[in-house]
TIKE-799084 format. One record per residue (C-alpha): residue number from 1; residue in one letter; x, y, z. Coordinates in steps of 0.001 Angstrom, whole numbers. Example, Ala and Ser with C-alpha at 12.3 -4.5 7.8 and 13.67 -1.06 7.14 Angstrom:
<vexlos>
{resi->1	resn->A	u->12300	v->-4500	w->7800};
{resi->2	resn->S	u->13670	v->-1060	w->7140};
</vexlos>
This chain:
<vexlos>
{resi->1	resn->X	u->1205	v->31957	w->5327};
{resi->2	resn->X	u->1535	v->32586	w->1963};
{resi->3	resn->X	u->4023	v->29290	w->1044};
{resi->4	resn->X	u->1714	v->26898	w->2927};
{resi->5	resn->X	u->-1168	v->28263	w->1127};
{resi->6	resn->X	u->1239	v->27642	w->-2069};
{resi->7	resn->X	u->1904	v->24221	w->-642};
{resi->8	resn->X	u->-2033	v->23283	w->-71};
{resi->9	resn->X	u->-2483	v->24666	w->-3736};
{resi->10	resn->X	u->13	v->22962	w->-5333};
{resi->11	resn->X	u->-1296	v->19343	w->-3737};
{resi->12	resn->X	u->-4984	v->20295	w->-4374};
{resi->13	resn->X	u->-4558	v->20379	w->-8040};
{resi->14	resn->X	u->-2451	v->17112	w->-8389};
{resi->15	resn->X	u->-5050	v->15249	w->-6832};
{resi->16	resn->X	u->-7519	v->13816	w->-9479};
{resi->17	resn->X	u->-10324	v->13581	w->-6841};
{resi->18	resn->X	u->-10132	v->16781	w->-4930};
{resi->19	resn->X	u->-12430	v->19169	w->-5457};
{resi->20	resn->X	u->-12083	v->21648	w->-1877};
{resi->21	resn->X	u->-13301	v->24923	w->-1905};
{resi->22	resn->X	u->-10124	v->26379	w->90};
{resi->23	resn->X	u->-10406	v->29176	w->2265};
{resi->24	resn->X	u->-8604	v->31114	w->4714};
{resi->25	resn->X	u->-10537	v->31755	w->8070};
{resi->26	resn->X	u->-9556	v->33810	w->10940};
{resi->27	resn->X	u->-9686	v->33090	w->15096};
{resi->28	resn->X	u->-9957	v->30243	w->17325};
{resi->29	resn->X	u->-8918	v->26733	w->15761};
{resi->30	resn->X	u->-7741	v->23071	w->16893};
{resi->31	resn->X	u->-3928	v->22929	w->15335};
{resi->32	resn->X	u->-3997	v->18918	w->15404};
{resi->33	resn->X	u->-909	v->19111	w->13167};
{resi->34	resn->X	u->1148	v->17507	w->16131};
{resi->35	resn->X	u->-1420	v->15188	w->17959};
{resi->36	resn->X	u->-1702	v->11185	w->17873};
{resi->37	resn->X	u->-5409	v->9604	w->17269};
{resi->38	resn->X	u->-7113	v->6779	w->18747};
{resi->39	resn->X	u->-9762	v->5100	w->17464};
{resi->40	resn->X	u->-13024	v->5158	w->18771};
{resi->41	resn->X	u->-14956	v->1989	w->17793};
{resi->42	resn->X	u->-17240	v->4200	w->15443};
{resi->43	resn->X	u->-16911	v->5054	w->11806};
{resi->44	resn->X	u->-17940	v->7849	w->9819};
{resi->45	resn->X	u->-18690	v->8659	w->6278};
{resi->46	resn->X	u->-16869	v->11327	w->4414};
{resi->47	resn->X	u->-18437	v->11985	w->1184};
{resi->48	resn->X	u->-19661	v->8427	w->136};
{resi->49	resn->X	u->-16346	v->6550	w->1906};
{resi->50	resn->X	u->-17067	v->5173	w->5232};
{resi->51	resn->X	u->-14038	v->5270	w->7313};
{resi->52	resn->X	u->-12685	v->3990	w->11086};
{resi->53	resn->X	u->-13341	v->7141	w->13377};
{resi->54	resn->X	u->-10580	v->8355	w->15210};
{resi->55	resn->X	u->-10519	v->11281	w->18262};
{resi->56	resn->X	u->-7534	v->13356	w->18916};
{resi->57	resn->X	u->-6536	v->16304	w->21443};
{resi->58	resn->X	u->-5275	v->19338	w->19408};
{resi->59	resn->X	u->-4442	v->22617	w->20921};
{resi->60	resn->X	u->-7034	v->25332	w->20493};
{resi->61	resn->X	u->-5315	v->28376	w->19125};
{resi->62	resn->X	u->-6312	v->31935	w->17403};
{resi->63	resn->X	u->-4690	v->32904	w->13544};
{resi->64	resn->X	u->-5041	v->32596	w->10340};
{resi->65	resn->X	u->-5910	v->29189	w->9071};
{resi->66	resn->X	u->-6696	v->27182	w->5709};
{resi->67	resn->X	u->-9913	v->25260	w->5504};
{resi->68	resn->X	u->-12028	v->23168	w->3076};
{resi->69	resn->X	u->-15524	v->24662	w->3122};
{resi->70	resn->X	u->-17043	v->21362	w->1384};
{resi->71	resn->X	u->-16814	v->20168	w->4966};
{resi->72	resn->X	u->-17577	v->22718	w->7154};
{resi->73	resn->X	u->-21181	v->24083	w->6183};
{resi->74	resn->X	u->-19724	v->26493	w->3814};
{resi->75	resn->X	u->-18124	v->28566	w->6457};
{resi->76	resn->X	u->-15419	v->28936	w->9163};
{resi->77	resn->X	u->-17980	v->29783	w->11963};
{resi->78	resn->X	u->-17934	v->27533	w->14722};
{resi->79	resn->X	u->-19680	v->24377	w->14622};
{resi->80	resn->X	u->-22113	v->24438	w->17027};
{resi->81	resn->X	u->-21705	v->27608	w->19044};
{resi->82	resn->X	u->-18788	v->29240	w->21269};
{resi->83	resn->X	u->-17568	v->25676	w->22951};
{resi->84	resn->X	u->-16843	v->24087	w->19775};
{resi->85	resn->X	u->-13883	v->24930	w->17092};
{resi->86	resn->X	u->-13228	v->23572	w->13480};
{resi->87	resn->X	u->-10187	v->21828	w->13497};
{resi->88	resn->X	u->-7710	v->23581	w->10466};
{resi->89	resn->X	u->-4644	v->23859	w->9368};
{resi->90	resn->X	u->-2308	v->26780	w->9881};
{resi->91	resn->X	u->1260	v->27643	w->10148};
{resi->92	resn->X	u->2098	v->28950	w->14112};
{resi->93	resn->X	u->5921	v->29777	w->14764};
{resi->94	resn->X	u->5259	v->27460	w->17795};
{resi->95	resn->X	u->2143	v->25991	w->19252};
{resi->96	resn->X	u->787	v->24011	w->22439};
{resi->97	resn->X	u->2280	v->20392	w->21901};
{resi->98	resn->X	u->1348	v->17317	w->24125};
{resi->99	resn->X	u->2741	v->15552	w->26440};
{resi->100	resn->X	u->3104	v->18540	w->28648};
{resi->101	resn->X	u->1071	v->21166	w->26042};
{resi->102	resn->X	u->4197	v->23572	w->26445};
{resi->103	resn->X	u->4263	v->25789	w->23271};
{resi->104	resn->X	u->7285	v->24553	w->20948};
{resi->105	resn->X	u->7865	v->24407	w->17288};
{resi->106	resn->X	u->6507	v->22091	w->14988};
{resi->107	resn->X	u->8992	v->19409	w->13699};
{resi->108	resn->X	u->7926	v->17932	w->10414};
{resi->109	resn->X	u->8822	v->14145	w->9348};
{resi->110	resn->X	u->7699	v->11716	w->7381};
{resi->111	resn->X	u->6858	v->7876	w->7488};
{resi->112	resn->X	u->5390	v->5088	w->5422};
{resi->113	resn->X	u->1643	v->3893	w->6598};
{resi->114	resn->X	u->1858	v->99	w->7211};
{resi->115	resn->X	u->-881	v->-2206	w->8405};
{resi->116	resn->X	u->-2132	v->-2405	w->12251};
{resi->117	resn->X	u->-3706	v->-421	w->15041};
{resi->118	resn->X	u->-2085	v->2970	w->14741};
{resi->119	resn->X	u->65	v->2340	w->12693};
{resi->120	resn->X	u->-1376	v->4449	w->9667};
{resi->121	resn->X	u->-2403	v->8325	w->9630};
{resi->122	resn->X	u->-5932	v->10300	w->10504};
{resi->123	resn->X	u->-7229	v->13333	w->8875};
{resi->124	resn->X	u->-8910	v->16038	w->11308};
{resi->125	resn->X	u->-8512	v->18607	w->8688};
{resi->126	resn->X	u->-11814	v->20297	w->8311};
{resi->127	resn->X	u->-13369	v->18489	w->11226};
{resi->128	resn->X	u->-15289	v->19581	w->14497};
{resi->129	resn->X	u->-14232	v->20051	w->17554};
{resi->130	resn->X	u->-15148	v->19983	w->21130};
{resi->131	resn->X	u->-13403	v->22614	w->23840};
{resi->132	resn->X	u->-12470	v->21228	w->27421};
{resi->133	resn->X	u->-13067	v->23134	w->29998};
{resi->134	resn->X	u->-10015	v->23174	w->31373};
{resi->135	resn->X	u->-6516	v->24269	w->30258};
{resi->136	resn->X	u->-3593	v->22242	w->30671};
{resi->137	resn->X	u->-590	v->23964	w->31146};
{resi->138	resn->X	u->-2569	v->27352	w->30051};
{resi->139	resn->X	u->-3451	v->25524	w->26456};
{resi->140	resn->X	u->-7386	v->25368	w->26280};
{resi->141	resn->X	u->-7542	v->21651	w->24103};
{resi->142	resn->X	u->-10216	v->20372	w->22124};
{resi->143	resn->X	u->-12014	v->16783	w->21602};
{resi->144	resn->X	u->-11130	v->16376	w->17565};
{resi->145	resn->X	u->-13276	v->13206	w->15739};
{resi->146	resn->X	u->-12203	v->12360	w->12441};
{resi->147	resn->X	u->-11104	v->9629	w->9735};
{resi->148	resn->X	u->-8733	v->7086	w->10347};
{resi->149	resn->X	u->-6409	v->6611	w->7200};
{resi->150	resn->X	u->-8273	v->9027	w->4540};
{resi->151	resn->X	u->-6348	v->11177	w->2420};
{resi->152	resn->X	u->-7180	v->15249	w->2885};
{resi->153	resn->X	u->-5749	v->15416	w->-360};
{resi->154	resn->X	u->-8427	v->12634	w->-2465};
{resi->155	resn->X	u->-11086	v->11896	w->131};
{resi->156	resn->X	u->-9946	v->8364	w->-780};
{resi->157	resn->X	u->-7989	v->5721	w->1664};
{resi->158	resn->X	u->-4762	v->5756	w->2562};
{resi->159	resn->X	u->-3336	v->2185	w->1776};
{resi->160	resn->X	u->-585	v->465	w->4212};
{resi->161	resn->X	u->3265	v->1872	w->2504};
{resi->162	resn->X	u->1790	v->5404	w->1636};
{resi->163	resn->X	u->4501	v->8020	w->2318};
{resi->164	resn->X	u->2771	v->10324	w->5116};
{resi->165	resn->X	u->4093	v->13908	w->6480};
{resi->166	resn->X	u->2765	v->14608	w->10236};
{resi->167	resn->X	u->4299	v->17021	w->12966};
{resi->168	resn->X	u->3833	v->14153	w->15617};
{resi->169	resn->X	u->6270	v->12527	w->17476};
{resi->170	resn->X	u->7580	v->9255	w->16313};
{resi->171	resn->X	u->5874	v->6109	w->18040};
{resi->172	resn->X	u->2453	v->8646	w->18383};
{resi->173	resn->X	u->-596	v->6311	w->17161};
{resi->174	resn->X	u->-2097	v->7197	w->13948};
{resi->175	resn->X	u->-966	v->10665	w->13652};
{resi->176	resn->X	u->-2478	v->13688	w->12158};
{resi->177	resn->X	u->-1320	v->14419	w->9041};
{resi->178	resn->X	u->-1258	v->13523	w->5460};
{resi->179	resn->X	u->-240	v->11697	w->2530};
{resi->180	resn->X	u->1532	v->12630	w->-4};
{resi->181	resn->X	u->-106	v->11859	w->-3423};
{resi->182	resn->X	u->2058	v->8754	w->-5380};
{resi->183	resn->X	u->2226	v->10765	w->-8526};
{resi->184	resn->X	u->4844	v->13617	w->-7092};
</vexlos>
């Protein structure tokens, strides 16, 4: 846990517009580190950007987890009560992954944003969640809204031929991840 705090760290203060207030929460989070995103016809506004909404299924799991506060009320608490879950970032051996929501490891690449439906990246870092009711495959998965193509590193947009690091598969539609900032 400690080297991907070091990681988020180390991105956080190369990026001229981030300002998070980082913390590490503990329990029941959406890991949407390997999950694809649709858009929903909506947009939402993240700070004073307004951005293409997107909603992804993420795996609902219990740990350690690093979270930007700015965006979550000032604390990890659950959104709105027991049935709901931020969705964060943390660093599981292995973790509920779909198709089938077996648990398996997470298996980093990277790709280039380019223009087109799905073809660029979503940010659920930080975000709300919904719980279904139902497991799949003994996973309990959560409803995750959140911006299409904005950077969790700047707040700003992600333009088509950013370099992008997600733990999707390849072909998954906008996928949950990030950007990497152009100046490292």
């Amino acid at each position: 846990m400690k080297r991907v705090i070091a990681v988020f760290l180390t991105l956080f203060s190369m990026a001229a517009h981030a300002d998070p207030d980082l913390a590490i929460c503990h329990g029941e989070y959406a890991l949407c580190a390997s999950s694809a995103t649709e858009p929903t016809g909506k947009t939402m506004t993240v700070g004073s950007k307004t951005f293409q909404e997107g909603h992804a299924v993420c795996p609902v799991i219990q740990g350690e987890s690093i979270a930007d506060l700015n965006l979550m009320n000032g604390s990890c608490a659950a959104p709105k009560g027991n049935q709901t879950v931020w969705s964060l970032f943390g660093n599981p051996s292995t973790y509920p992954q779909a198709p089938t929501w077996a648990p398996a490891p997470m298996t980093v690449r990277t790709f280039t944003t380019a223009v087109g439906v799905g073809k660029g990246m979503s940010n659920m870092w930080s975000f709300p969640c919904t719980k279904r009711p139902k497991p799949v495959n003994g996973a309990t998965l959560a409803d995750c809204l959140g911006p299409i193509n904005e950077s969790p590193f700047s707040g700003d947009h992600v333009l088509p031929g950013s370099n992008a690091g997600t733990g999707a598969p390849v072909g998954a539609s906008d996928p949950v991840g990030g950007n990497f900032p152009s100046h490292l």
